[in-house]
C-alpha positions in Angstrom: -19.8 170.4 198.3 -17.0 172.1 196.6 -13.6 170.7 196.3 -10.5 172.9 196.9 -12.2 175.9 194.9 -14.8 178.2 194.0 -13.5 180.2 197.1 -13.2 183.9 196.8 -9.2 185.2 196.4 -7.9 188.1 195.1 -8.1 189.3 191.5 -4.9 188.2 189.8 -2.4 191.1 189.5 -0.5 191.9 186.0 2.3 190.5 187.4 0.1 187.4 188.0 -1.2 186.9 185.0 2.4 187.3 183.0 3.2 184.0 185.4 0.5 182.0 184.4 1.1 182.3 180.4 5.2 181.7 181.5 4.0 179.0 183.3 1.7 177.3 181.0 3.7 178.3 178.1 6.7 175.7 179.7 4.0 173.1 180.7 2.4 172.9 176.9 4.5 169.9 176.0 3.5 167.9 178.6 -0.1 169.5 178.7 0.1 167.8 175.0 1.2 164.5 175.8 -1.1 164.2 178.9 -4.1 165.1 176.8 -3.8 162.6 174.5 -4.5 160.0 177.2 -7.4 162.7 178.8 -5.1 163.8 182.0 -5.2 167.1 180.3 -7.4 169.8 178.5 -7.0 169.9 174.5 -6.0 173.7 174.3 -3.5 175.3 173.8 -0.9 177.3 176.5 -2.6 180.7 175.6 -6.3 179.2 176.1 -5.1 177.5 179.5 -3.6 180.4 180.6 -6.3 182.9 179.6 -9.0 180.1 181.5 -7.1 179.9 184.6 -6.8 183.7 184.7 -10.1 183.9 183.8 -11.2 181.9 186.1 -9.5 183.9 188.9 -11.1 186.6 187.6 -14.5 185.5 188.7 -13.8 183.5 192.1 -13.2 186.7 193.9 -16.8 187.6 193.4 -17.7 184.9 195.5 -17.6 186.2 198.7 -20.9 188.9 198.0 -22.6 185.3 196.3 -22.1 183.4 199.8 -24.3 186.1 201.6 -26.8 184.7 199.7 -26.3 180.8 200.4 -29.1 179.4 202.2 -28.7 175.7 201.7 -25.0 173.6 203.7 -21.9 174.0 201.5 -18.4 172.1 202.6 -15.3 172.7 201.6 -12.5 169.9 201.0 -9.3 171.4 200.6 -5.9 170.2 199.8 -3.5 172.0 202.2 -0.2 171.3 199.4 0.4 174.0 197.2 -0.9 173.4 193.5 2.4 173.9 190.2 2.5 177.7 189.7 1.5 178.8 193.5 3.3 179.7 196.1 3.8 178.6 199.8 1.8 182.5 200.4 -0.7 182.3 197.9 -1.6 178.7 199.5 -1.7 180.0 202.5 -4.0 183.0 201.8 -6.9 180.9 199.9 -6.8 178.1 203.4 -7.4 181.7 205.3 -10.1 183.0 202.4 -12.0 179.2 203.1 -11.4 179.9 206.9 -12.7 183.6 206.7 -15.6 182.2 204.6 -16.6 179.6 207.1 -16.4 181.9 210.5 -18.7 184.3 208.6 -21.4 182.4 207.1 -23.3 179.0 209.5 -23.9 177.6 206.3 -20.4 177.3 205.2 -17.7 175.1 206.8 -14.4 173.8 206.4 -14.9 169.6 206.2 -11.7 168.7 205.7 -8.2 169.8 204.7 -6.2 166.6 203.2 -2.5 166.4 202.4 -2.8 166.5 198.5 -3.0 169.5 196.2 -6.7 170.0 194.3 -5.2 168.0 191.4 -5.1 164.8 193.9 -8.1 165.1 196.2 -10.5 163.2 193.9 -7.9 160.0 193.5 -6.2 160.4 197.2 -9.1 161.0 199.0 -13.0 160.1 198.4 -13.5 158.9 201.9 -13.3 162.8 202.4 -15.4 164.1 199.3 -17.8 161.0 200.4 -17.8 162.5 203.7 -18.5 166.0 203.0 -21.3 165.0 200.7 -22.8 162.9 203.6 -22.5 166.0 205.8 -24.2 168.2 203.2 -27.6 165.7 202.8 -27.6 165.4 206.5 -27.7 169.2 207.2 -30.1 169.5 204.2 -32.1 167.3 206.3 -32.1 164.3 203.5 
């Protein structure tokens, strides 16, 4: 059960990753404040960037891994665009989940929920709860 991630996108362009280190780099104040109450990471704007980018690095591999799946995998997605994305970018990784699903009979979309990934845990366990449900029972626990 994955929650608005681990779903293949594009490896981030130059262009890309020069946003993400703008982006964090104006968000490191508040990135401070938040962590001291644990609503944020303890690193710095360089390490967040660099992790994100990272990350989005590795996701795209993902696609090749899911050939592979043999065991039920849902998706819960958040269909509102996350701080630093765009309207397009959204767009494509709800068509990457989509792709993913129509290709693979282990794979399916559960639930797309009006929140961004940030919010899906807090707005919306009845959905999480759901998909894990859905996951034992096609696992045949």
């Amino acid at each position: 059960m994955l929650v608005d991630g681990a779903f293949p996108t594009p490896t981030p362009t130059d262009g890309e990753k020069q946003q993400a280190f703008k982006l964090f780099k104006r968000m490191a104040p508040l990135m401070r404040l938040m962590s001291v109450f644990g609503l944020s990471a303890r690193m710095s704007a360089v390490q967040a960037a660099g992790l994100n980018i990272e990350l989005r690095s590795v996701v795209h591999t993902l696609a090749a891994d899911s050939e592979r799946l043999s065991c039920p995998v849902d998706f819960v997605v958040g269909s509102k665009r996350s701080t630093g994305t765009t309207e397009e970018k959204s767009r494509a990784m709800m068509a990457a989940v989509e792709q993913l699903a129509a290709a693979h009979p282990n794979i399916s979309l559960f639930q797309t929920v009006p929140s961004n990934h940030t919010h899906i845990l807090r707005k919306h366990p009845s959905a999480v709860v759901g998909a894990i449900d859905d996951v034992a029972r096609r696992s045949g626990m």
